[in-house]
N, C-alpha and C positions, 0 to 999 in steps of 0.2 A: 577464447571464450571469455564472454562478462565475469568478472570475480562479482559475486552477491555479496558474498558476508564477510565481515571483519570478527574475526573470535578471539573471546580475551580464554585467559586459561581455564580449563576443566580437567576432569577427572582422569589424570593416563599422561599427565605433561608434566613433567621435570621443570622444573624451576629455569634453566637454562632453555628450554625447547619453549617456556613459554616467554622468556623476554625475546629471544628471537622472535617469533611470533607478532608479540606487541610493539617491535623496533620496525618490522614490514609493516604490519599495520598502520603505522603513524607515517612514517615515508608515505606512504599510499595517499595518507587523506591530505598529507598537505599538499599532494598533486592537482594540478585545477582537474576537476573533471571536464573538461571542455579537451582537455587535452589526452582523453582515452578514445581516439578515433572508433574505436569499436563499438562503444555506448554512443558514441553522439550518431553513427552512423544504422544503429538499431533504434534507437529513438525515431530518428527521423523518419525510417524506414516504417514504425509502430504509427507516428503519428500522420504520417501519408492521405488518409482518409479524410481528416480535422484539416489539414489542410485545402482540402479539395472542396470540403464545407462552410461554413460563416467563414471562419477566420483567415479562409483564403483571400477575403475581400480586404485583407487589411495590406497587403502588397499593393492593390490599386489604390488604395488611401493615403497610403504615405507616398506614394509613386506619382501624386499633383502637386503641384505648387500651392506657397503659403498656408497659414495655417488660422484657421476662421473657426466662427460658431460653427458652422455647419460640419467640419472636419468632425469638432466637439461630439455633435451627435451625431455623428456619421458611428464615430470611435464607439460610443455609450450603446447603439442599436445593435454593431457587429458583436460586442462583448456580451451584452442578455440573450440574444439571438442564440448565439452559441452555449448555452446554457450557465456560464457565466453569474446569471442571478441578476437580480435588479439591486440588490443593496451591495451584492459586492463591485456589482460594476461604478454605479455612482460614486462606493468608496474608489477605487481604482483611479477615473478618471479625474478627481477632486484632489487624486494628489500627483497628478502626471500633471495639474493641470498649475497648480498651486507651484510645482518647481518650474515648471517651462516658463510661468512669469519671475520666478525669480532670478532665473536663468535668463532671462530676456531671448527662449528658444523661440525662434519666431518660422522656422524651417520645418516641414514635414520628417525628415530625418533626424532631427533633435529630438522630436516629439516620441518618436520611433523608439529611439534609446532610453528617453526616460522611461515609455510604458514598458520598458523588456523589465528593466532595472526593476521597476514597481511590481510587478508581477514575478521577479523571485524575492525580491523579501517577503513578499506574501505568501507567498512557499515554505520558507523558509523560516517563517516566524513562530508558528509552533511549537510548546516545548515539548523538550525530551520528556521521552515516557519509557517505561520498560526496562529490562536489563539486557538485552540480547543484541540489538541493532543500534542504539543509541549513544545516549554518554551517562547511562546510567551507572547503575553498581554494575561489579561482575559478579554472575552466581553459577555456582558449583552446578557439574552434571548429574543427574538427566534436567535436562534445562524441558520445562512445560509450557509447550504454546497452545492458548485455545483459541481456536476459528471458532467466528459465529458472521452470521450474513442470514439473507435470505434465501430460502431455496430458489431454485435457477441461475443466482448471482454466478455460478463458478466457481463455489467455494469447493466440493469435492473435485476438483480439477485444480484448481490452486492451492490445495494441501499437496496434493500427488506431485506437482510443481516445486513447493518448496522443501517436497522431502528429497526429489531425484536434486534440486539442489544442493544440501547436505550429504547427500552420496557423494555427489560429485569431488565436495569438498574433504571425503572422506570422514564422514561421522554417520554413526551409527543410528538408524532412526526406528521410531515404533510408532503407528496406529492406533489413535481409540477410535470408535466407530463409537462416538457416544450419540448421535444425530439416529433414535430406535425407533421415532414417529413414523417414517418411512422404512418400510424393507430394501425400497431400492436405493435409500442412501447407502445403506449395510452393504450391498449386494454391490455398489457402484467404488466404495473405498476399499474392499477385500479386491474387486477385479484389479485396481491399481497397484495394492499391494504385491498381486501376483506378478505383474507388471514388471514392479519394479525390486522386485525380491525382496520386500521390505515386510515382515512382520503387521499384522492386524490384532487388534485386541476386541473382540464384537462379541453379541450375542443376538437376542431372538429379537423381532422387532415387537416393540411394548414393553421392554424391558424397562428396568431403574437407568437412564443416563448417567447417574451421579455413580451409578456399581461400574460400569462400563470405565469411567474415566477412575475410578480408584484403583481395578485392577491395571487399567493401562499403566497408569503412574507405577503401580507396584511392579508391575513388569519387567519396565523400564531398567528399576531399580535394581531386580534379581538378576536381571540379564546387562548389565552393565552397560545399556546404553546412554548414547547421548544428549538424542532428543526426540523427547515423545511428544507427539503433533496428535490434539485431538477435535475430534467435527463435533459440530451442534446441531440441534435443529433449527432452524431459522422462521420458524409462522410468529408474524407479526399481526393476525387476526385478533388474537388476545395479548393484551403485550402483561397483563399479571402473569398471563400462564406463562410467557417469555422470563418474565423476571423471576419470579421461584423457580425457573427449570435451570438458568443461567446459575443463579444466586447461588442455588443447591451446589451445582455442580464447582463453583470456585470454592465454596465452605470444604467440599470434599477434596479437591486437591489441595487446598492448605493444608489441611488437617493431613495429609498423606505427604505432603511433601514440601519444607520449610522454602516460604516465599513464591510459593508456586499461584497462582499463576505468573511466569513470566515472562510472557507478552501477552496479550491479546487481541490477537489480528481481525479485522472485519474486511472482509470480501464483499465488495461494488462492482456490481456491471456498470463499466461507465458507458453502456449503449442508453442505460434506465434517465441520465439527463437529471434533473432537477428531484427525480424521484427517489435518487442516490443520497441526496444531504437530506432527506428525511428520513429515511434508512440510518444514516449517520446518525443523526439527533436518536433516533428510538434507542440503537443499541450503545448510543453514551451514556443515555439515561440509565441502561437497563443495567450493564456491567461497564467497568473502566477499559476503554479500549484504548490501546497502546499505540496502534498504528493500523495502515487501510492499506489494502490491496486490493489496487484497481484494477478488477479484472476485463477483459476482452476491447484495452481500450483501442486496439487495430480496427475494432470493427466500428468504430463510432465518429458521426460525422461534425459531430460537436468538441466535448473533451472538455469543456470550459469548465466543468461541475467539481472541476479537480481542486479550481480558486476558492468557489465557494463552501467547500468543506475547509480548507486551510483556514479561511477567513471567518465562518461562523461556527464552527467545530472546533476546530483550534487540536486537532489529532494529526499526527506525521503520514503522511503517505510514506511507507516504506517500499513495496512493489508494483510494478506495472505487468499485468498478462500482454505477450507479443505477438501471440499466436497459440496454438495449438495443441502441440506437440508437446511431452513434456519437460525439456527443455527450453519452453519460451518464458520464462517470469528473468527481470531486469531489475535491477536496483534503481529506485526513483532517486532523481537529479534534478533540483530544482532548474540549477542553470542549463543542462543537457535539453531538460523538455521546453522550457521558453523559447530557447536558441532553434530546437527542433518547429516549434510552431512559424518561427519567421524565414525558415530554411527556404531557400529558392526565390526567394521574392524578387 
């Protein structure tokens, strides 16, 4: 099984249980991930589709001889096509293109190497944000994540995901059902919660969101859990009424619980294409978001929109949806997914 998380110590760990802990932990990441057969093998298997799509054409691109204007925009069409973007692609190819003359690459296979290269430091260039997943501080349990996305995104399927994840991991998790605009969000994270024997904190729908995530937090807290994961509602039709319902609600978990929020996830269909880094942009504007999860990106024949939130966002992709089931959310890899898109060629 994928390991997801790396956990620095909380609430229930001995001094001793948690330098173990952070001694695996660091072993771990100075592992290449290239070399965890199982993620490069779920990636690929995730990004299957995007292959079969635009970027399938970049195997018969590098697969001719020499390397011409035309390769040039051959390269620039497959990367926008793919939703990729027009400024990040131009940025992209301006510096594959900038090293292969410095490099005097004169070969399609050169060229090949530098765009992979280019394409995870653009991944990967983003800084840390958060305390949970990153290199941020560590904070004390019940550690506070709030999803916010759009409705349909996936988000209450990608919470239910990241909480059977922390089952898994053996931590204790809790539900706020703060997303009261909808009944059938309520009705859709309590089905989960039964699901997955995981505690819900809800009420009626039209309720105060900001009551809903207070008592969660305080829940949390009475009942010694570890991490309490709570939904939003996601209408970006009014993005004020977005931003006082958001705003509200991180003033309330401060106010209930020192440093809280600490993370703040946004959930992308990355089937939505270009329509996703606009999503991005609204809700960086609206609350600080920490990191993305990209959900249902098996189903999408593009993928590219993943650069352009690194590169004009500047927020971490932390998860990928793989499927389904809820056991499919993957820890994003920058070098796993580049490697994953040139698979097969």
């Amino acid at each position: 099984m994928v390991k997801i998380f790396r956990f620095r110590r909380g609430r229930g760990e001995d001094a001793n249980e948690s330098a173990d802990r952070e001694a695996t932990a660091a072993a771990q990441s100075d592992e290449l991930a290239l070399d965890d057969p199982e993620l490069a093998g779920l990636m690929q298997q995730t990004t299957a589709a995007t292959r079969r799509g635009v970027l399938g054409r970049l195997g018969g691109l590098f697969g001719r001889g020499g390397v011409d204007e035309e390769l040039w925009e051959e390269l620039e069409e497959i990367l926008i096509l793919a939703d990729v973007g027009v400024t990040t692609a131009t940025a992209l190819i301006d510096t594959v293109r900038e090293r292969a003359d410095e490099a005097g690459a004169n070969e399609p296979e050169q060229v090949r190497a530098l765009l992979q290269e280019a394409m995870v430091e653009l991944l990967q260039r983003p800084a840390e944000r958060g305390q949970l997943w990153g290199g941020g501080d560590s904070a004390e349990a019940p550690h506070v994540i709030l999803v916010v996305g759009v409705n349909g995104a996936g988000k209450t399927t990608s919470i239910a995901k990241l909480a059977h994840a922390y089952r898994e991991d053996r931590r204790s998790v809790l539900l706020g059902a703060a997303d009261t605009f909808r009944a059938a969000a309520i009705d859709q994270l309590q089905a989960w919660g039964e699901r997955l024997d995981v505690p819900v904190i809800a009420s009626q729908q039209g309720a105060d969101p900001g009551a809903v995530a207070y008592d969660a937090v305080s829940a949390a807290g009475a009942r010694n859990v570890d991490v309490v994961i709570i939904d939003t509602a996601g209408r970006l039709q009014n993005k004020k009424n977005l931003m006082d319902e958001l705003g509200k609600i991180r003033r309330v978990v401060a106010g209930r619980r020192e440093g809280a929020p600490h993370e703040v996830l946004l959930v992308l269909d990355a089937t939505t294409g270009q329509n996703g880094l606009q999503q991005a942009r609204v809700f960086s504007e609206v609350t600080e978001v920490t990191g993305i999860c990209l959900a249902k990106l098996d189903g999408t024949s593009k993928g590219g929109v993943v650069f352009a939130i690194a590169d004009q966002i500047g927020v971490p992709v932390r998860f990928v949806g793989t499927g389904e089931k809820a056991g499919d959310l993957a820890p994003f890899d920058a070098r796993v997914f580049v490697e994953s898109l040139f698979a097969g060629e």
